[in-house]
N, C-alpha and C positions, 0 to 999 in steps of 0.2 A: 260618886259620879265621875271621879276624875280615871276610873278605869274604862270607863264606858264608852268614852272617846275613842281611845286608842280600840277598842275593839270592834267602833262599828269602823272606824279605819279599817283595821284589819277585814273585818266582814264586808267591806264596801270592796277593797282591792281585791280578793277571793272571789266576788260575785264576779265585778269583770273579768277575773282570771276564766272563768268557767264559763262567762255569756263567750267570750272573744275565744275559747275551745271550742263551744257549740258552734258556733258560728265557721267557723275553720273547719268542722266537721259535716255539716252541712255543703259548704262549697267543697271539699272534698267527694261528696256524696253529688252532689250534681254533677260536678267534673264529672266521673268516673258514670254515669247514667248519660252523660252526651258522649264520652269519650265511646260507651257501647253503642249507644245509639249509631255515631259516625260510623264506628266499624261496621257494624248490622247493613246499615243503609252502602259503605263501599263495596260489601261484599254484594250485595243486592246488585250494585251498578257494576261491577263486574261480570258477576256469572251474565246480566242481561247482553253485557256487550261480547262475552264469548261465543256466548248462544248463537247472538245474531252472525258473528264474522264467521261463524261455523255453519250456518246457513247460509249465507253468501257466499263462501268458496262452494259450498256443493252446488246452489241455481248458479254458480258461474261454471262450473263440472260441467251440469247438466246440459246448460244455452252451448257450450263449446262441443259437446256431442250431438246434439241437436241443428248445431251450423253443421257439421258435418255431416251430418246424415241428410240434410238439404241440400249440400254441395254434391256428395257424392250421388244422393237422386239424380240431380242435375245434371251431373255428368253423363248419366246411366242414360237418360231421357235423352238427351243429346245425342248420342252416340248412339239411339233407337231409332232417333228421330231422321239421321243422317243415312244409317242404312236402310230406311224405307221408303226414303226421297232417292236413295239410289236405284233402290228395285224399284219404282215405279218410274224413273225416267228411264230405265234400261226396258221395262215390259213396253212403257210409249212408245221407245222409238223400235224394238223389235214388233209392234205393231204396224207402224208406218214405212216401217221395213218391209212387211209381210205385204200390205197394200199397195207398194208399189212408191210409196211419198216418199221424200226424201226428206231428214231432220232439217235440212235447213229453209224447207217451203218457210211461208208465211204462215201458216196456222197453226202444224206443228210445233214451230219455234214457240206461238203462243200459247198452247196448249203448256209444254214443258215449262215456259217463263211462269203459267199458272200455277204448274206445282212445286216450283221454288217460291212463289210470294206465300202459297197455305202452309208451307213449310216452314217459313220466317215466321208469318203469323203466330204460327204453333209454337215455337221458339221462343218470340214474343212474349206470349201468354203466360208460358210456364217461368220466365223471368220473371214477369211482373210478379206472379204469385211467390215465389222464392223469396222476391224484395219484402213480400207483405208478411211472409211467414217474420223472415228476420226481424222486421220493423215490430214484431210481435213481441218476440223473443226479447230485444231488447227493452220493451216498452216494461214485459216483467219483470227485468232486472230493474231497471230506473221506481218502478212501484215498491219490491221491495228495498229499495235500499229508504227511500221516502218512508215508510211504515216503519222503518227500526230510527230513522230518527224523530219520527213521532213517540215509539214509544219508549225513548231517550230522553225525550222531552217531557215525559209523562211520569214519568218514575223520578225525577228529578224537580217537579212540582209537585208531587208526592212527598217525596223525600222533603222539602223547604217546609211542606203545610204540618209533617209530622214532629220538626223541630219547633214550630214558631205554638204547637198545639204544645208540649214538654217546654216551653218555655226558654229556646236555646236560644 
């Protein structure tokens, strides 16, 4: 009997040597299962966040060609709008020329005054619509940029439910 002490001694300190290895083999082994998981999940929240800023320079490309293309209409319109206000007040008053009035009568002058205010109006109009297109333009960029941090927000509450489900 007197050997049999010392041996489950021995047999008692060997099992902890081997539970306290398993055990260290195991947190080893989880480590290394979150350790991928984080990776898995950064690389996830990167590619999403390139994606998106790589989409947002091009709708910011695009909104910047698209002011342009409304500015330079603008101009174009403008500059249509001014020369047909000039032939129509040059045909008016080579009319009241023709007739014998003088541009500075009273009626005349009013007639002419009428087609510089349909002219403004006209002018008017096509600003206002300009304004609406841009307000547009912008309103998509402000949409997307809102949608990629929804779904920044989404993959990232993803990501938490996927650790807390692994037990991280």
């Amino acid at each position: 009997m007197g050997a049999i002490v010392p041996t489950i001694t021995s047999l008692t300190s060997t099992i902890a040597a081997v539970d306290s290895l398993v055990n260290q083999v195991e947190n080893f082994s989880g480590s290394a299962r979150e350790d991928q998981l984080r990776g898995q999940q950064n690389l996830a929240l990167r590619q999403l966040q390139e994606q998106q800023a790589a989409q947002e320079r091009n709708l910011a490309t695009q909104t910047a060609l698209e002011r342009e293309k409304i500015r330079a209409g603008s101009e174009a319109a403008e500059q249509q709008r001014l020369s047909a206000l000039r032939r129509a007040v040059a045909r008016q008053r080579a009319s009241y020329g023709a007739q014998g009035i003088g541009a500075d009568d009273g009626s005349a002058e009013a007639v002419l005054l009428g087609l510089f205010e349909e002219s403004d109006e006209a002018r008017a109009e096509r600003e206002r619509l300009d304004d609406i297109r841009n307000r547009a333009l912008e309103q998509d960029l402000e949409s997307r940029q809102a949608l990629n941090v929804l779904q920044l927000s989404q993959l990232r509450e993803r990501q938490k439910l996927e650790r807390a489900a692994e037990g991280f």
